[in-house]
C-alpha positions, 0 to 999 in steps of 0.5 A, spaced: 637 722 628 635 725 635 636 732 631 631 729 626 626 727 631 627 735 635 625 737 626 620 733 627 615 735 633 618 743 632 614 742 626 608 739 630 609 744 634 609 749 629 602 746 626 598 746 633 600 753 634 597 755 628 592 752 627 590 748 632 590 753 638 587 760 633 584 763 639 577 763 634 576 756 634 572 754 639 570 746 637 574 740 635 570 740 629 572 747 627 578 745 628 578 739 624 576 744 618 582 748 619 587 744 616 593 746 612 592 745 606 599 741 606 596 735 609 592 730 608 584 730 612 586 723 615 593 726 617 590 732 620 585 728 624 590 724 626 593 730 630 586 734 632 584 728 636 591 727 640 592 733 641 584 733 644 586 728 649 587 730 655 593 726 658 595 730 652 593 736 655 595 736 661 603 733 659 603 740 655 602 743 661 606 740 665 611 741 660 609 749 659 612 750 666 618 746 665 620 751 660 618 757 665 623 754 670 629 755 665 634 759 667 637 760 661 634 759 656 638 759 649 637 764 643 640 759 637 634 759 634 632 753 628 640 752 629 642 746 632 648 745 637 652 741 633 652 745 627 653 752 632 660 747 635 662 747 628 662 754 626 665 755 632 670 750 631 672 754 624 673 759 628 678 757 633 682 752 628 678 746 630 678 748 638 670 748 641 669 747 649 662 748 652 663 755 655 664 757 647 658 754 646 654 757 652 657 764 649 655 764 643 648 761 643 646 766 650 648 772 646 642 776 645 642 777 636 636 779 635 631 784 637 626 779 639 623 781 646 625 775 651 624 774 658 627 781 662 629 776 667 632 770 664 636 775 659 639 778 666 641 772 668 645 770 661 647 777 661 651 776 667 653 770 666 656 771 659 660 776 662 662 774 668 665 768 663 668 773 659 672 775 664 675 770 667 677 768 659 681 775 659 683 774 666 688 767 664 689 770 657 694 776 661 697 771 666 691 773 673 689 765 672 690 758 669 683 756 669 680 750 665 675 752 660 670 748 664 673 750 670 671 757 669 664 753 666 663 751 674 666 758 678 660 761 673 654 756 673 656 750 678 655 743 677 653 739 673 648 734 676 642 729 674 647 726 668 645 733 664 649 737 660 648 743 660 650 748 654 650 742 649 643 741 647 639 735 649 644 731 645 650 730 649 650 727 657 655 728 662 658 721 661 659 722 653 663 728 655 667 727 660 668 720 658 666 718 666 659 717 669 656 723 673 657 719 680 666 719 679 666 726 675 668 730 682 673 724 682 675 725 675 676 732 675 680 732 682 685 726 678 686 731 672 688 737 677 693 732 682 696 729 673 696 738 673 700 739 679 705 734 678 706 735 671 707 743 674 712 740 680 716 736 674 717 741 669 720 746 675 725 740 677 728 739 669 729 746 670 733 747 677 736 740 674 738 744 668 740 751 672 744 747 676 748 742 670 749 749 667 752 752 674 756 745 674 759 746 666 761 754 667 768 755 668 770 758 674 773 765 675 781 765 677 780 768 684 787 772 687 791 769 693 788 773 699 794 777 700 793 780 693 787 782 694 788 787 699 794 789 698 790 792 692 785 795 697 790 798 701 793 802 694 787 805 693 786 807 700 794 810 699 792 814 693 784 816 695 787 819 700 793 823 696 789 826 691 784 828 698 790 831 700 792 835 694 784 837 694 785 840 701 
C-alpha cells in the first residue's frame, strides 16, 4: 500500500510538472485550460486549485530543500526497493543486506546528468564498500554487513533506515527500537566472541584427546642410547683418520 501511495503522488507529481508549472502559463485560468486530456475538468480543477494555495506552495518549498540536502540520493528510477531486494536476492541464492541494496541503487546506470557532488559522494562510498567486502572475502577482515554498512556511513539515527526506501524502519529491521540498538549490536558482537572462544576450546579439547588416544613411542633405556652415540663417535673418527 505504501508503494501504491508512493505510484499514486509520482503520478501527480508528474502532472503538475507538465502541466501545471509550463513556464508559458501565466494565470490560473490558464492552466485550468491546460488539462490532460486523460482527466476529467472537475478533476483537473481539483488539483489546479490545491496546488494554487499557498499552504500548498510553501510545503513544496520546503520540501524542494529537503531533497537538496540529500547526501545520497538514489539512481533506481520508478524501480522500488522491494522489487530491486528481489532481483538481488535471485542473484544471491535468497541472500539480500542492505549494503547490497546501497550498492546497487547508488550505482550510476544511466548517462543522465546528476548532481557532480552527490554522485562523488556515492561514488566513494560504493567503493570504499566494495572494498571492505573484498577485504573479508580474503581473510583481512571478519565484518558483518551492516557493520561495514556503519564503518562507511555511520549510524542510523531518527528511527530512519537508510538504503531501504521510505518503507522499512530501524525497528522492523533490527527487530529493536532505535534507543536499544547500540545495545543490541553490542549483544550480537559479545554471542560473536564467545561463540569464537568455544569453538577454540572444542578444538584444543579434541587436540588433546588426540595427544591422549596416541600411542607412545618405546624410548631405549638411557644407557643404550649412549652407548649408541659413543659408536658412532668411535666410527666417524676411524673413517676421519682413514681420510687423512
Amino acid at each position: 500500500m505504501k508503494h501504491a501511495q508512493q505510484l499514486f503522488r509520482d503520478a501527480r507529481s508528474k502532472l503538475k510538472r507538465k502541466y501545471f508549472n509550463d513556464t508559458r502559463l501565466k494565470t490560473k485560468e490558464e492552466r485550468l485550460k491546460n488539462k490532460p486530456s486523460e482527466m476529467t475538468k472537475i478533476e483537473w480543477k481539483f488539483l489546479v486549485d490545491h496546488w494554487s494555495y499557498e499552504k500548498f506552495k510553501e510545503k513544496s518549498k520546503k520540501a524542494s530543500e529537503s531533497r537538496a540536502h540529500q547526501k545520497m540520493p538514489h539512481y533506481n528510477g520508478t524501480k522500488s526497493f522491494a522489487r530491486l531486494s528481489q532481483e538481488i536476492r535471485q542473484k544471491n541464492e535468497g541472500k539480500c543486506s542492505r549494503v547490497d541494496v546501497l550498492v546497487a541503487s547508488r550505482t550510476r546506470k544511466s548517462k543522465k546528468a546528476v548532481n557532480v557532488l552527490t554522485l562523488e559522494k556515492n561514488t566513494l562510498a560504493v567503493d570504499e564498500i566494495k572494498k571492505l567486502k573484498e577485504q573479508r572475502d580474503q581473510g583481512l577482515n571478519d565484518k558483518t554487513d551492516e557493520q561495514i554498512f556503519q564503518d562507511v556511513l555511520g549510524k542510523d539515527t531518527h528511527g530512519y533506515l537508510r538504503a531501504y526506501g521510505p518503507g522499512k524502519s530501524i525497528t522492523q529491521h533490527f527487530k529493536v527500537k532505535p534507543s536499544r540498538l547500540d545495545l543490541s549490536q553490542e549483544l550480537i558482537e559479545v554471542k560473536k566472541k564467545a561463540d569464537q572462544l568455544i569453538e577454540e576450546a572444542r578444538k584444543a579439547a579434541k587436540m588433546l584427546e588426540w595427544k591422549l588416544k596416541r600411542p607412545k613411542k618405546k624410548q631405549k633405556p638411557l644407557g643404550m642410547m649412549w652407548i649408541e652415540k659413543l659408536n658412532k663417535t668411535m666410527q666417524f673418527g676411524r673413517r676421519s683418520s682413514i681420510n687423512l
